[in-house]
N, C-alpha and C positions, 0 to 999 in steps of 0.2 A: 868803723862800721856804720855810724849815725851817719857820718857826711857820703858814704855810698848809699843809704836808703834814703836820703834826703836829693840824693844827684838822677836817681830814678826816677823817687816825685818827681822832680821837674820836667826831667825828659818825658815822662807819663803824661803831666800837665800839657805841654808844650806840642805835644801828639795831637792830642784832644782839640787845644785850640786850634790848631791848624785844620785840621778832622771839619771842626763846626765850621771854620770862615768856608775852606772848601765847599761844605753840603750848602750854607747860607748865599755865595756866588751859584751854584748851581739850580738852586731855588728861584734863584731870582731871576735867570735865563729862561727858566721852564716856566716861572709867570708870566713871563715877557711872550715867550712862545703864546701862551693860552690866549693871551688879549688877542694879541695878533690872528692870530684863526678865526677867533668869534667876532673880531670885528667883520672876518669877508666871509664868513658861513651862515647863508642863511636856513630857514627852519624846511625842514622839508615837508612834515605833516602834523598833524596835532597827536597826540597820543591818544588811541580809544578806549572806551569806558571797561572792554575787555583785558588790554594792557594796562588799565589804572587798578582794576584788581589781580591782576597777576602781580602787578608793582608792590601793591601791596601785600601780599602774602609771601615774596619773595623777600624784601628788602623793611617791612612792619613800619612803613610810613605813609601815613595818608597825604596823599596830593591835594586833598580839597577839592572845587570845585570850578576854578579858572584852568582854560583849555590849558594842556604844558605841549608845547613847542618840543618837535623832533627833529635835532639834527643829525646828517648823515657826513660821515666822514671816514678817511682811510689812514692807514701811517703804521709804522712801527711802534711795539711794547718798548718801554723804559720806564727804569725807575732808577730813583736817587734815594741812598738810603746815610741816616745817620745812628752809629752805634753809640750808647751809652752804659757806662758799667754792664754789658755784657747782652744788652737788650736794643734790639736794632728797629726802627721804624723807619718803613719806607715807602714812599711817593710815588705811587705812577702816573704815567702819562700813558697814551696811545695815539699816536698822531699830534704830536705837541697839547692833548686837551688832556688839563687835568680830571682824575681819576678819583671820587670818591674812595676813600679808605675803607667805609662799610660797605659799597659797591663790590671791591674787591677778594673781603675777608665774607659777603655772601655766596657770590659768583663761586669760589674755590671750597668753601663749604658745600653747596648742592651740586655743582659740577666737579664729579670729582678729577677726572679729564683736563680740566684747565688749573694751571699754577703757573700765573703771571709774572713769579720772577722766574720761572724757569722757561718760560717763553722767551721772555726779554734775552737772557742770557744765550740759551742757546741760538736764539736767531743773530745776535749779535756776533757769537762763532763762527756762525756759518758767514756772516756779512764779510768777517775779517780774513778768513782766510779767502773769499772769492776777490777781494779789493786785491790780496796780495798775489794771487795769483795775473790777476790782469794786470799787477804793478812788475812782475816779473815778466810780464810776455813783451811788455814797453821796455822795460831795463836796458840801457846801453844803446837805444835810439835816439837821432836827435829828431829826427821825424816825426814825432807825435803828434797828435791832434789835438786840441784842448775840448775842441768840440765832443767829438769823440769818446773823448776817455771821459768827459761828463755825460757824457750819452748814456756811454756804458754804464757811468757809476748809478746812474738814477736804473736803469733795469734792473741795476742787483738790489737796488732798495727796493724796487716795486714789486719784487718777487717774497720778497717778505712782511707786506704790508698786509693789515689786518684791516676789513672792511668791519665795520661799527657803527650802530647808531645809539643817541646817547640825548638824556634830557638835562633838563637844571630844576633844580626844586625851586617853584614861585620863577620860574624862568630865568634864574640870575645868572646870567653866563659870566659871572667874575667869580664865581664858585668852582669847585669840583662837582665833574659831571657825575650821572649814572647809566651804566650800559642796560640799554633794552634789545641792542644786539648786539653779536661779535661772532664775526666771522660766521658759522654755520647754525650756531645756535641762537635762540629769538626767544625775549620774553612771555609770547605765549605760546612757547611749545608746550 
C-alpha cells in the first residue's frame, strides 16, 4: 500500500514538473513574441488628461505626470496558464502583447460582458474547426497552393482579431501592458 501511494507521488510530482517546464517554454515564447512587437510598434497618441483619470478610477493607479504613450494594435486573445494544488494563474496576451494581470481581473470585474479566457477559447474553437474545414476541402489534392492556403489561413485569423489599444506604465514596453481600448469598448466611455 506504501509503495503504491508513494508510485502516485511520483507520477503527481513528475505531472507538475512537466506541467511548469511546459508553461515556462511557453512563457518564454510569448516574451519573445512581446519584445518583438514593441520593438516595430510605434506610439500612436499620448494618453489625455481625461483617460488618465478614467485610468485612474478604473485600474487605482496613478500615472503621474510624464505623457504615457498609446499604442494601437490588433491580434487574437490568448493565454497560458499554470495550475498549482488546485489554483490556476494565467497570462494573457492579445496580439502577442503582454496583458497586465490587474488589467484583466479589472476589465472582467466592471465589464461584465467580457471574460478573456473565454474569448480566448471560444475564438480558438471557432479558429480550429474553420482551419479544418479548409484542410478538408484541400484533402487528397496535390494541387494546392501554399500561397493560397496561407492566404486563407491569415483571413481566418483576421476575422477573429481583436482591435486594442494599450499603454505601459512609465512607458516601459518590456512590461505588461494596459488596455484603454478593446474592440468596442474605450476607456472613457
Amino acid at each position: 500500500m506504501e509503495a503504491l501511494r508513494l508510485l502516485l507521488f511520483a507520477a503527481a510530482l513528475a505531472i507538475s514538473i512537466i506541467s511548469l517546464a511546459a508553461y515556462l517554454v511557453n512563457r518564454s515564447k510569448k516574451n519573445d513574441a512581446h519584445k518583438n512587437i514593441m520593438s516595430r510598434l510605434a506610439p500612436l497618441r499620448t494618453l489625455s488628461p481625461e483617460e488618465q483619470d478614467k485610468f485612474f478610477e478604473l485600474y487605482k493607479i496613478k500615472l503621474g505626470e510624464k505623457p504615457i504613450s498609446v499604442y494601437k494594435h490588433s491580434g487574437l486573445v490568448e493565454y497560458i496558464a499554470l495550475t498549482i494544488k488546485g489554483s490556476e494563474q494565467r497570462e494573457f496576451t492579445i496580439g502577442s502583447i503582454k496583458i497586465a494581470h490587474k488589467c484583466i481581473m479589472r476589465l472582467e470585474k466592471k465589464l461584465k460582458d467580457i471574460y478573456f479566457a473565454g474569448i480566448a477559447e471560444e475564438d480558438s474553437e471557432k479558429i480550429k474547426v474553420r482551419v479544418e474545414q479548409l484542410q478538408s476541402k484541400h484533402a487528397g489534392t496535390d494541387l494546392v497552393d501554399e500561397q493560397q492556403v496561407q492566404k486563407k489561413l491569415n483571413e481566418i485569423l483576421s476575422e477573429f482579431s481583436h482591435r486594442f489599444e494599450i499603454i505601459f506604465l512609465n512607458n516601459d514596453v518590456s512590461k505588461p501592458a494596459f488596455l484603454v481600448r478593446f474592440d468596442d469598448w474605450r476607456l472613457d466611455d
